[in-house]
C-alpha positions as CSV (number, residue, x, y, z in Angstrom):
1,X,0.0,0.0,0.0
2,X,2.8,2.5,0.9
3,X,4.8,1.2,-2.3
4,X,1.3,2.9,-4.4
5,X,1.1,5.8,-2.5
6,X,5.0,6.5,-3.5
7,X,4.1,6.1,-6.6
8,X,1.4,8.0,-7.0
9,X,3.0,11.0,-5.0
10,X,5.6,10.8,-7.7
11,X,3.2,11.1,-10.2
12,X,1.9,14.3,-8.8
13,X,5.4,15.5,-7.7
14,X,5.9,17.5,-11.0
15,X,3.3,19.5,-12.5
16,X,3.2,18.4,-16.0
17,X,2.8,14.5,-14.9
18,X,-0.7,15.8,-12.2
19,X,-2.0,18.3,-14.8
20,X,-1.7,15.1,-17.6
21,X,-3.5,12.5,-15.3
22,X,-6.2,14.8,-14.8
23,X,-6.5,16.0,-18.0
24,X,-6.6,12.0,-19.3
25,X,-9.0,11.2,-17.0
26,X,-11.3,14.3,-17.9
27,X,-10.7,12.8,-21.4
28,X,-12.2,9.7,-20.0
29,X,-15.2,10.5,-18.0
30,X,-16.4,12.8,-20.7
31,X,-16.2,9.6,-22.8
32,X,-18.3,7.7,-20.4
33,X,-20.8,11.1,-20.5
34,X,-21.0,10.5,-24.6
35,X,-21.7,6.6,-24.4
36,X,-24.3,7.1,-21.4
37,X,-26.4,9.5,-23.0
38,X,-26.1,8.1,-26.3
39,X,-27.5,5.2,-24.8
40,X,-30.2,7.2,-23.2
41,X,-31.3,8.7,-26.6
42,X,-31.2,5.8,-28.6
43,X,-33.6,3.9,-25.7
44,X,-35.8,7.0,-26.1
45,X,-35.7,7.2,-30.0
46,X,-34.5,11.3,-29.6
47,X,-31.7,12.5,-32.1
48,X,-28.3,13.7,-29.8
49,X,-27.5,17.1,-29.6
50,X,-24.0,16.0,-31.6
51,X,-25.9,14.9,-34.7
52,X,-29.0,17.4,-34.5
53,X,-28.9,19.7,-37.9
54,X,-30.6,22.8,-38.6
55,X,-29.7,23.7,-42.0
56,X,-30.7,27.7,-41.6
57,X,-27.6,27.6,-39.0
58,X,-24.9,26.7,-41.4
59,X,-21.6,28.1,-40.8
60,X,-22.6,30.2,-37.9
61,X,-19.0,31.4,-37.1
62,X,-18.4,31.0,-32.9
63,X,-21.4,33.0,-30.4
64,X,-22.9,32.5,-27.2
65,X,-25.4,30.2,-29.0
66,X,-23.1,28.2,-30.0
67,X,-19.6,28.7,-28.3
68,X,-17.4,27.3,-31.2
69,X,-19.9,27.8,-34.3
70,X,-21.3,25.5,-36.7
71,X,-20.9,23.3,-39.2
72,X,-21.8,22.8,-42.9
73,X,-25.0,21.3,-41.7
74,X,-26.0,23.5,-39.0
75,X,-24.5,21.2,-36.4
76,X,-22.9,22.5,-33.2
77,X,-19.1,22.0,-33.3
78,X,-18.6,21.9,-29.9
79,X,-20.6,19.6,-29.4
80,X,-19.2,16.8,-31.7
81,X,-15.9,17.3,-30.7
82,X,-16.7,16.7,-27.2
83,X,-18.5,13.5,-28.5
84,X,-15.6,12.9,-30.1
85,X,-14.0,12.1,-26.9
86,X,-15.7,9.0,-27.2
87,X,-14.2,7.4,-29.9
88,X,-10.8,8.4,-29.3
89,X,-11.1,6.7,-25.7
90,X,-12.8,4.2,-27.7
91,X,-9.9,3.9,-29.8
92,X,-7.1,4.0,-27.3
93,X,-8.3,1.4,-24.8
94,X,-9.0,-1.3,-27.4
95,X,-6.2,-0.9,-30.1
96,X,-3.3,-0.6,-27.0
97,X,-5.6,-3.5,-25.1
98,X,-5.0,-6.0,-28.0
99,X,-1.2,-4.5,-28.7
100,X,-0.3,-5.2,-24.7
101,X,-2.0,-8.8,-25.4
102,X,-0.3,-9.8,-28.2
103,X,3.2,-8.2,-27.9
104,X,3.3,-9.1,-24.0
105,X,2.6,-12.7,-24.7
106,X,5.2,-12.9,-27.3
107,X,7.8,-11.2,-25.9
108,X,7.6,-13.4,-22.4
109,X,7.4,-16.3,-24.5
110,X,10.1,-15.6,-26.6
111,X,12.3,-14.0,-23.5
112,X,11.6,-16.8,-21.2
113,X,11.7,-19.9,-23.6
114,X,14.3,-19.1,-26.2
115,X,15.6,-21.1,-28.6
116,X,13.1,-22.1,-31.4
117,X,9.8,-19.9,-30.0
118,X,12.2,-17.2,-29.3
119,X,13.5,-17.2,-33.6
120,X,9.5,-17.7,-34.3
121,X,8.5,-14.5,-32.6
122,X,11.5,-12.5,-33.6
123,X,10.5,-13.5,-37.4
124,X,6.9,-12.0,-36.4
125,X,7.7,-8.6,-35.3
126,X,10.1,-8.2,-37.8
127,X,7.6,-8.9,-40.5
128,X,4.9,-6.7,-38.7
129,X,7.4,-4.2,-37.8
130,X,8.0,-3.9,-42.7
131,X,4.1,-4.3,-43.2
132,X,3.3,-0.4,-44.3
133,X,0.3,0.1,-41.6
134,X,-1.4,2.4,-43.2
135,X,-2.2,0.4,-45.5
136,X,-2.9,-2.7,-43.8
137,X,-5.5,-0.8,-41.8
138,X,-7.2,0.5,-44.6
139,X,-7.5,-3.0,-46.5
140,X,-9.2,-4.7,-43.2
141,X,-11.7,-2.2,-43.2
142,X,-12.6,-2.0,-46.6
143,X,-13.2,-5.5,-46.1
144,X,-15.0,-5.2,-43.3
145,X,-17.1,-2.9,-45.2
146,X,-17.6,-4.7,-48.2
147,X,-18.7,-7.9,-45.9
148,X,-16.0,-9.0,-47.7
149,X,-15.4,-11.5,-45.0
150,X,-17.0,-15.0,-43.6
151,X,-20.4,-14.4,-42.3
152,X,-19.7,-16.3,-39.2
153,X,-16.7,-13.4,-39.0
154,X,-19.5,-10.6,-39.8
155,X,-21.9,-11.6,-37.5
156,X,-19.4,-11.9,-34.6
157,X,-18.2,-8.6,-35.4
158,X,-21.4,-7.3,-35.5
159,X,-22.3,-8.1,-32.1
160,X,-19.1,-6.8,-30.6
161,X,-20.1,-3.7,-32.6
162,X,-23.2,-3.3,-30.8
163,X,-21.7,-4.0,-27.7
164,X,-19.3,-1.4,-28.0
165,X,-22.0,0.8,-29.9
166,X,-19.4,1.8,-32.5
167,X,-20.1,0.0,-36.7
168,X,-18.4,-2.6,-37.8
169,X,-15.9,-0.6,-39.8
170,X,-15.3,1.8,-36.9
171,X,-14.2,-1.3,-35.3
172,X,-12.0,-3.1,-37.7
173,X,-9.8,0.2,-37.5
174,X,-9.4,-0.2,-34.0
175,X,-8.8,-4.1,-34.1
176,X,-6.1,-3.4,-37.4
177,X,-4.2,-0.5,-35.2
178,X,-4.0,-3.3,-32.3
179,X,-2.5,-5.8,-34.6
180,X,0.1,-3.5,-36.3
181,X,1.2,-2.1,-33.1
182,X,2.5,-4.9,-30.8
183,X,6.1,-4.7,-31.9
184,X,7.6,-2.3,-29.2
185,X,6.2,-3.7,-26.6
186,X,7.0,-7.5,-27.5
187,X,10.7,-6.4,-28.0
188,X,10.9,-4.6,-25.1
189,X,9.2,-7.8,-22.7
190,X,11.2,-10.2,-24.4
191,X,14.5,-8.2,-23.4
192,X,13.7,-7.7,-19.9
193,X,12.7,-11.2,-19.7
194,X,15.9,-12.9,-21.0
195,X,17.2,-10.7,-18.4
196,X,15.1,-12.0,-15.5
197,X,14.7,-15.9,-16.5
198,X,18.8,-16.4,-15.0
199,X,17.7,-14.6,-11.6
200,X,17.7,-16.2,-8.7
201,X,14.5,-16.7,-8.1
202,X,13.5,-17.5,-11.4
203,X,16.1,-20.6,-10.7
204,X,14.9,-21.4,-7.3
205,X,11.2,-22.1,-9.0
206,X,12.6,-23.7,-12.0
207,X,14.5,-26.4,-9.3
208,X,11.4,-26.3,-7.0
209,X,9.5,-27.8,-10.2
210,X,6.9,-25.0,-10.6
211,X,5.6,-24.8,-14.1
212,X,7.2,-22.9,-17.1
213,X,3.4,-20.7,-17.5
214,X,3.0,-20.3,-13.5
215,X,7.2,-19.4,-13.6
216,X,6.3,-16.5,-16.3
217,X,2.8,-15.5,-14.5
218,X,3.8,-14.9,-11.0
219,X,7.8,-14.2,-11.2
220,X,8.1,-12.4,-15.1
221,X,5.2,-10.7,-15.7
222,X,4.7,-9.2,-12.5
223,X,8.4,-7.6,-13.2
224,X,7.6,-6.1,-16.4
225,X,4.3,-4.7,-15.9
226,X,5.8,-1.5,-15.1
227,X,6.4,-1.7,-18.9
228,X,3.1,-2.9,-20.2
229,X,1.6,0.7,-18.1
230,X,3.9,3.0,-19.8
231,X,3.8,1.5,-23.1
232,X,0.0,0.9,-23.1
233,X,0.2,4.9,-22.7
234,X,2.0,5.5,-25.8
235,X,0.2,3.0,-27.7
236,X,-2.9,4.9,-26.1
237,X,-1.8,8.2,-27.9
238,X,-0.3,6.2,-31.1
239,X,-4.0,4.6,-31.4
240,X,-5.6,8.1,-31.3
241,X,-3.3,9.3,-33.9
242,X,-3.6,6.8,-36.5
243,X,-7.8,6.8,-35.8
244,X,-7.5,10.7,-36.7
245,X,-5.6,9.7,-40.1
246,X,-8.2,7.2,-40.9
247,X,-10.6,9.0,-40.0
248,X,-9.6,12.1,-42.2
249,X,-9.2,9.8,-45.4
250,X,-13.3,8.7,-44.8
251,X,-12.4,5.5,-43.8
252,X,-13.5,5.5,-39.8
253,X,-16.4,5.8,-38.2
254,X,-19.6,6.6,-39.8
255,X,-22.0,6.3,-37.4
256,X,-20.9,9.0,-34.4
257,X,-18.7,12.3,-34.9
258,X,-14.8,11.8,-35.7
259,X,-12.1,14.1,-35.5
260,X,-10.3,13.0,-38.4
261,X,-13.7,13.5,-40.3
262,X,-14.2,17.0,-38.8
263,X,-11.0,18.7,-39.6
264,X,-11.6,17.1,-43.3
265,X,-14.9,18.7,-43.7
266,X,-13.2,21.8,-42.1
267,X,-10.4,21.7,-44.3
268,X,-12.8,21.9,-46.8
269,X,-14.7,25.1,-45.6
270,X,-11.3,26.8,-44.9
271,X,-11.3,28.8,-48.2
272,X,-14.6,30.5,-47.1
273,X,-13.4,31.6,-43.6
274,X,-15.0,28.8,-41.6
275,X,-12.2,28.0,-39.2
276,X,-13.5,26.8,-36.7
277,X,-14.4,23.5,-37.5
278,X,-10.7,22.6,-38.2
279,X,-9.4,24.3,-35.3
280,X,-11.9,22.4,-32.7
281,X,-11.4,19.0,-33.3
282,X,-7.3,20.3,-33.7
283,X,-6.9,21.8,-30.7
284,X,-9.2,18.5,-28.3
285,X,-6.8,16.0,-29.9
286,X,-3.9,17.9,-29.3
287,X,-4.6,18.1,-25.8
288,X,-5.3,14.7,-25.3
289,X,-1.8,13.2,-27.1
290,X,-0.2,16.0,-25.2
291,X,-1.6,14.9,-22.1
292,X,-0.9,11.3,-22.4
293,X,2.7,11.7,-24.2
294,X,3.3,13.3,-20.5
295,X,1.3,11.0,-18.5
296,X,4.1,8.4,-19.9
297,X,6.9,10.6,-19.2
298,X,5.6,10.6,-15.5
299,X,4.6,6.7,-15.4
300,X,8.2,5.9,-17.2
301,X,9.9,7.9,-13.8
302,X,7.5,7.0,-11.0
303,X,7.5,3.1,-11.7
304,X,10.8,3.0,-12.7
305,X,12.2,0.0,-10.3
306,X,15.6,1.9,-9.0
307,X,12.7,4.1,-7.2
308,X,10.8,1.1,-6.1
């Protein structure tokens, strides 16, 4: 208990690292705000204030009507970037979820066993670590689109779409960043492991005659998870990023507001003076990536072990 009150009193020692966490989790519990009272309007059958559109309000430039204007459809700007905050959270926790997965798995694996899983895994990131992303992003969601896929495949996705109340091709993006981005982490865990599999006490439950998966749960990864939090972080902010990019060339969510899709449509309606719809969604994702890129400076120095 003392050991996580250190470490969260080192969190909040600097300024940068308190005014990130709380900024992050602002991020997050306006998220929450979105989903709840998305829910709340599709129970009721009412249209959300995010995607309500009054077509005589087009391009109303920022008032106290609406405090950062309108869009080309009469839609308040403020409001879908705050819903926004949604799918970037959205974004963050599922695609740096399934990178920690697969690249912590790997890496202890490989770290801990060596030999021929060890040469299998380093093939693996290596390959992933060539594929062009981008592009392998964009080609599972088109297919995902184009129910290009098994309809087993499509119906399972489906229901984790509606789970997650995002569409299906909202969701491939996120499931694609998680696959492409497990590389740095799985090289990391598979360093620190070769370094901890010829400790001591890594020996003493290798002689004892403790098993190779209850070796790696309780003595490896509890030894690396410092890792997993800080990289989950920068995958977190990496996630966002690469949503926003998608997002911008149309091929993100369709269903709920985007940020990429807003500063497209305001780039757009730039030549005509309309600014703020490209400064709006510019200036909440900036915050956020700024925020977390911080939040993982200050989890990098409070859980590093020398200060354990």
């Amino acid at each position: 208990m003392t050991g996580r009150r250190s470490i969260w009193k080192r969190i909040f020692a600097t300024r940068c690292g308190g005014i990130a966490f709380i900024a992050v989790m602002l991020y997050v519990a306006t998220a929450l705000g979105v989903e709840i009272y998305s829910a709340v309007c599709s129970a009721r059958g009412t249209t959300p204030v995010y995607l309500a559109a009054d077509e005589a309000e087009r391009f109303q430039p920022p008032s106290k009507k609406y405090w950062m204007g309108t869009d080309f459809r009469g839609r308040s700007v403020l409001a879908r970037a705050v819903a926004g905050c949604s799918g970037a959270i959205k974004v963050g926790v599922i695609a740096a979820g399934i990178a920690m997965l697969i690249g912590v798995t790997l890496g202890a694996a490989a770290g801990f066993f060596g030999g021929v899983v060890d040469d299998i895994v380093v093939w693996l990131y290596s390959v992933f670590s060539s594929m062009p992303s981008l592009l392998f992003i964009l080609s599972f969601a088109l297919l995902l689109r184009s129910n290009c896929l098994p309809p087993a495949m499509m119906t399972t996705v489906g229901g984790i779409g509606r789970v997650l109340r995002t569409d299906p091709g909202a969701l491939a993006v996120y499931v694609a960043i998680g696959i492409t981005s497990w590389t740095t982490v799985c090289r990391v865990v598979r360093s620190e492991t070769m370094k901890l599999r010829d400790r001591g006490f890594v020996a003493a439950a290798r002689i004892a005659g403790v098993p190779s998966a209850v070796i790696v749960a309780r003595h490896i990864l509890p030894n690396v998870f410092h890792l997993v939090i800080i990289y989950f972080t920068l995958t977190f902010a990496g996630a966002v990023m690469m949503e926003v990019i998608i997002s911008y060339l149309s091929f993100g969510a369709q269903s709920f507001p985007s940020w990429g899709q807003m500063i497209s449509d305001g780039q757009e309606c730039l030549w005509r003076g309309v600014w703020w719809e490209l400064v709006t969604p510019t200036v909440f994702m900036f915050v956020l990536l700024l925020a977390l890129n911080l939040l993982g400076d200050a989890l990098r120095d409070a859980l590093d072990p020398k200060h354990l």
